[in-house]
C-alpha positions in Angstrom: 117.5 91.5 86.3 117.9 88.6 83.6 115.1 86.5 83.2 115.0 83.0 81.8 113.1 81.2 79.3 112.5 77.7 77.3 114.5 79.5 74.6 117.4 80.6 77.2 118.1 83.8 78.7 117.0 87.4 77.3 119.2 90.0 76.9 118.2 93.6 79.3 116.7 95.3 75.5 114.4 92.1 75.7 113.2 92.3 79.4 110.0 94.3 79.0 108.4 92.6 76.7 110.0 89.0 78.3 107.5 91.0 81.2 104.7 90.9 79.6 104.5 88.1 77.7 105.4 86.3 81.0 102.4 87.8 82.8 100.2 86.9 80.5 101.2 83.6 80.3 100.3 83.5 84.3 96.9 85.2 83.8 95.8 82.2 81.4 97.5 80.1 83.3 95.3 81.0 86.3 92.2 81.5 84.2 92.8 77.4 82.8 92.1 76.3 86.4 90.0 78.8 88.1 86.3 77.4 88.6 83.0 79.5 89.0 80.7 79.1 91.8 77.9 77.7 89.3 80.3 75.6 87.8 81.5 73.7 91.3 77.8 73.4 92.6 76.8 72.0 89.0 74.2 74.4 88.8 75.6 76.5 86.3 74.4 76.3 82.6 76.4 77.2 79.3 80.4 76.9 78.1 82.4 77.0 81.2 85.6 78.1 79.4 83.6 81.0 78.6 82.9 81.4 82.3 86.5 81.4 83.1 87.4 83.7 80.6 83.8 86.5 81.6 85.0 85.4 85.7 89.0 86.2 85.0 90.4 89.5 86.4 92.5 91.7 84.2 96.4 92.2 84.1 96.7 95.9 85.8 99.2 96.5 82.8 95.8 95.7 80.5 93.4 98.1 82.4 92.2 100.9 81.2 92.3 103.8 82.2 89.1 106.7 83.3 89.4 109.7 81.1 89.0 112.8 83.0 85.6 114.2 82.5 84.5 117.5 80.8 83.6 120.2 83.6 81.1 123.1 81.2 80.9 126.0 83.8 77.1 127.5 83.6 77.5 131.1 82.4 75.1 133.7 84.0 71.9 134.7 82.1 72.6 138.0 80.5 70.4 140.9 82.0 68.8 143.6 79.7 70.4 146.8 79.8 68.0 149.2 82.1 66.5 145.6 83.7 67.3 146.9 88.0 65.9 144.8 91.0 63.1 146.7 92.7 64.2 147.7 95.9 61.9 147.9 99.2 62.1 151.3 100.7 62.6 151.9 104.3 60.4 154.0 106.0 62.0 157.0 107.6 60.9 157.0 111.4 61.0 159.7 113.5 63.9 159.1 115.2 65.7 158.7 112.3 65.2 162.2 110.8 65.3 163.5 114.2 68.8 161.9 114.8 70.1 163.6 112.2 68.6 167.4 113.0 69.3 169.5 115.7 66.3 170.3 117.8 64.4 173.4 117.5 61.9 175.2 119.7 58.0 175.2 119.5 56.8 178.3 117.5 53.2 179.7 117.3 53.1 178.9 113.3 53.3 175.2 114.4 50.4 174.8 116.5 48.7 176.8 113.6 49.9 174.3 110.9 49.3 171.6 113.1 45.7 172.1 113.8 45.0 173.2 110.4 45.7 169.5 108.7 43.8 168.3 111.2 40.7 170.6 111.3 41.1 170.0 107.2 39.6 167.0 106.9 36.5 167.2 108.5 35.6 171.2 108.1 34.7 173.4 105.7 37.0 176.1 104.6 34.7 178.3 106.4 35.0 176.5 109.4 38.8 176.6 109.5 38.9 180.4 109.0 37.0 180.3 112.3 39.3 178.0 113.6 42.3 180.5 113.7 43.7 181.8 116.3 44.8 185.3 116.6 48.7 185.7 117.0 47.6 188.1 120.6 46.4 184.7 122.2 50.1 183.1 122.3 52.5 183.5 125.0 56.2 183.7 124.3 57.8 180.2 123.5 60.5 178.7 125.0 63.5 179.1 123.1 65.0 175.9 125.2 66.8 177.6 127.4 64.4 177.8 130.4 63.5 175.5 133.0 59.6 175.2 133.8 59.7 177.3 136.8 62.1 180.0 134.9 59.1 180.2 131.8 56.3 180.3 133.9 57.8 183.4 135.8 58.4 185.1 132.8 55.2 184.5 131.3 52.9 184.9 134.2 54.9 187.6 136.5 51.8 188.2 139.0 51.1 184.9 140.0 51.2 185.2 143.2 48.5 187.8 143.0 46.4 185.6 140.5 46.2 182.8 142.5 45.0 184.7 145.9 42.0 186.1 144.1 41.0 182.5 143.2 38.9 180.9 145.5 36.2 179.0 142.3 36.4 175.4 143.2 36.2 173.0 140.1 38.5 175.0 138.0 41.9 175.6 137.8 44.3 178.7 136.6 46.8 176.9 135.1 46.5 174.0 132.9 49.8 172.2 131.5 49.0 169.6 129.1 51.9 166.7 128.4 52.2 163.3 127.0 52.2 161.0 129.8 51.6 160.7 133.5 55.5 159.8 134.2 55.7 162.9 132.2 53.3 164.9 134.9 55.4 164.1 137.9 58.5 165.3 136.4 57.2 168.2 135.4 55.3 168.6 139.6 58.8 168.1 140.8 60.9 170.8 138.7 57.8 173.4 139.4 58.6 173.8 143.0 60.6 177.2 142.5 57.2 178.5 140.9 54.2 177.4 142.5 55.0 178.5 145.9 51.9 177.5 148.1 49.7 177.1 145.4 47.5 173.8 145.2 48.7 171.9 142.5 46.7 168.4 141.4 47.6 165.9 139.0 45.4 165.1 136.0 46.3 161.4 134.4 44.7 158.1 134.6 47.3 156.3 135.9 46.3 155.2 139.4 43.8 158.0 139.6 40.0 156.9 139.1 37.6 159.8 137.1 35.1 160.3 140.0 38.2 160.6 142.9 39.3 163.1 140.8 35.9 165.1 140.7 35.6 164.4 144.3 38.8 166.3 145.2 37.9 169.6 142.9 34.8 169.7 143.8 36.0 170.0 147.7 39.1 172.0 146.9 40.3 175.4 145.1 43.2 173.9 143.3 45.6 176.5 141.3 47.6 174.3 139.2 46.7 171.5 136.8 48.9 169.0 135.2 48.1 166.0 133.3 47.0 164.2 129.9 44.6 165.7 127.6 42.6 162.6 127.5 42.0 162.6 131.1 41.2 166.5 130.9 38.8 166.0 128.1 36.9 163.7 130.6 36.8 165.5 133.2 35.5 168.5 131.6 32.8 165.5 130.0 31.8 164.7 133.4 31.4 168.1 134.4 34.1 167.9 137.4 36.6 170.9 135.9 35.4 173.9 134.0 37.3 175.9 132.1 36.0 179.2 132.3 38.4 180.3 135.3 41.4 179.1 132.9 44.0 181.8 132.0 46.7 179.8 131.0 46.8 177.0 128.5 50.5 175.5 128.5 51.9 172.6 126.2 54.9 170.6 127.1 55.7 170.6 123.2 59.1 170.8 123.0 60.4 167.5 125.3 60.8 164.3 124.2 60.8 160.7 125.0 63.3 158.1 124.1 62.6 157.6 121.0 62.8 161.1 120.5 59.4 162.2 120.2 57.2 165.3 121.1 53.7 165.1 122.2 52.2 166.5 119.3 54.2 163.4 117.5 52.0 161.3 118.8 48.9 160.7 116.7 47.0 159.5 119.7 48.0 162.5 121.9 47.7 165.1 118.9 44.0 163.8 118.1 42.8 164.0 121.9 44.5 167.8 122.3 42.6 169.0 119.2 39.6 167.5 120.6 40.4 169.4 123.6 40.8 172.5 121.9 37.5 172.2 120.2 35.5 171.8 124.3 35.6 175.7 124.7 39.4 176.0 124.5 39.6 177.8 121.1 36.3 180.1 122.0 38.1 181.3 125.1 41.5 182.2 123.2 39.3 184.2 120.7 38.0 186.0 123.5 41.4 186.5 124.9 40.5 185.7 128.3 43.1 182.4 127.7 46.4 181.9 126.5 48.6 179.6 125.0 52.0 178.9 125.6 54.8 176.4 124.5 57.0 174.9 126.6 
């Protein structure tokens, strides 16, 4: 492209700047005759050239251009050496230790230990001496092979016997002590094998006022006892069971519940069968007219 001036044509090495000095000559051209708003309305004040000139845009070729900016990246504060984050802890639960362990049947020794960090905090060391059972008033524990009806054969062979001679009303032979009353009616149900005709009554508060319950052993000779040992504890309160009759003391100890706990897990269940223990319980083992057992 050849452009012309007043002077004549340039030659191509000439064009660019031919360009520019062209363009320019248009901006102040258009600059000349452009008029301001203030200027037309003759409300302006001041030079009006200098208007023009403030008012005027800029060649693109004359523009400047932005400079990138400077990015500064934030380095992390340095951490003394030793400095860690405190970590909360997790309390194990039950179920977690539990998961991890395979289960293991009831012994004597644990009823022992059990009773004896209980017993601790309120008795003397004298008192707890007292509070010790003698291995001869245990029964054989389940080794978690038996079913209820299989380990009270084995451990009470002349039951049949037993229960004829009884004929005491407000008492019971056989007492078995678990956690809760769904509990009590499983174990009812897988007794059958055992029990025979023997009168069997359940002991729990679900359902089941206190003062029906004393109704019915005071007009019955029941055998068999099952239930809670809250519900026991009140009974024997209120006078409606007494324990003298009682030969056989046995814990559902070693069955759990979903999330995998024993009764004696339980605080609330633990305290009320050591409060149990302590209403004649313990001073009939020592006697040996009772015993314990662990199922």
């Amino acid at each position: 492209m050849i452009l012309e001036t007043s002077g004549g044509r340039t030659s191509p090495q000439e064009q660019p700047a031919a360009q520019v000095s062209h363009l320019i000559g248009v901006s102040f051209h258009l600059m000349k005759f452009s008029i301001s708003p203030e200027a037309s309305d003759g409300e302006g004040e001041g030079d009006p050239e200098m208007t023009q000139q403030e008012t005027a845009p800029v060649p693109a070729l004359l523009r400047k251009t932005k400079q990138p900016k400077e990015c500064f990246l934030i380095q992390p504060k340095e951490t003394k050496e030793g400095a860690t984050k405190t970590r909360r802890r997790r309390k194990k639960k039950i179920t977690d230790v539990l998961a991890k362990s395979e289960p293991k049947p009831g012994t004597p020794e644990d009823l022992q230990k059990l009773m004896k960090d209980y017993y601790s905090t309120n008795h003397s060391v004298i008192e707890l001496e007292e509070l010790n059972l003698p291995d001869s008033c245990f029964l054989k524990a389940n080794d978690l092979t038996h079913s209820l009806s299989s380990y009270l054969k084995e451990i009470c062979p002349k039951w049949v016997k037993l229960r004829k001679n009884h004929n005491e009303k407000k008492s019971v032979l056989m007492l078995i002590i678990c956690s809760s009353a769904v509990r009590a009616l499983e174990l009812i149900r897988s007794m059958t094998a055992f029990r025979g005709d023997s009168k069997v009554m359940k002991l729990f508060a679900k359902h089941i006022k206190v003062q029906e319950q004393v109704k019915l052993l005071e007009k019955r000779v029941v055998h068999l006892g099952v239930g809670t040992p809250g519900r026991i504890k009140e009974l024997i309160k209120q006078g409606g069971l007494n324990l003298n009759p009682l030969k056989f003391l046995v814990f559902d100890w070693n069955w759990r519940d979903q999330k995998l706990r024993r009764m004696m897990d339980i605080p609330e269940i633990r305290k009320e069968v050591f409060e149990l223990l302590e209403m004649g319980v313990l001073s009939l083992c020592k006697s040996e007219s009772l015993k314990l057992g662990l199922f």
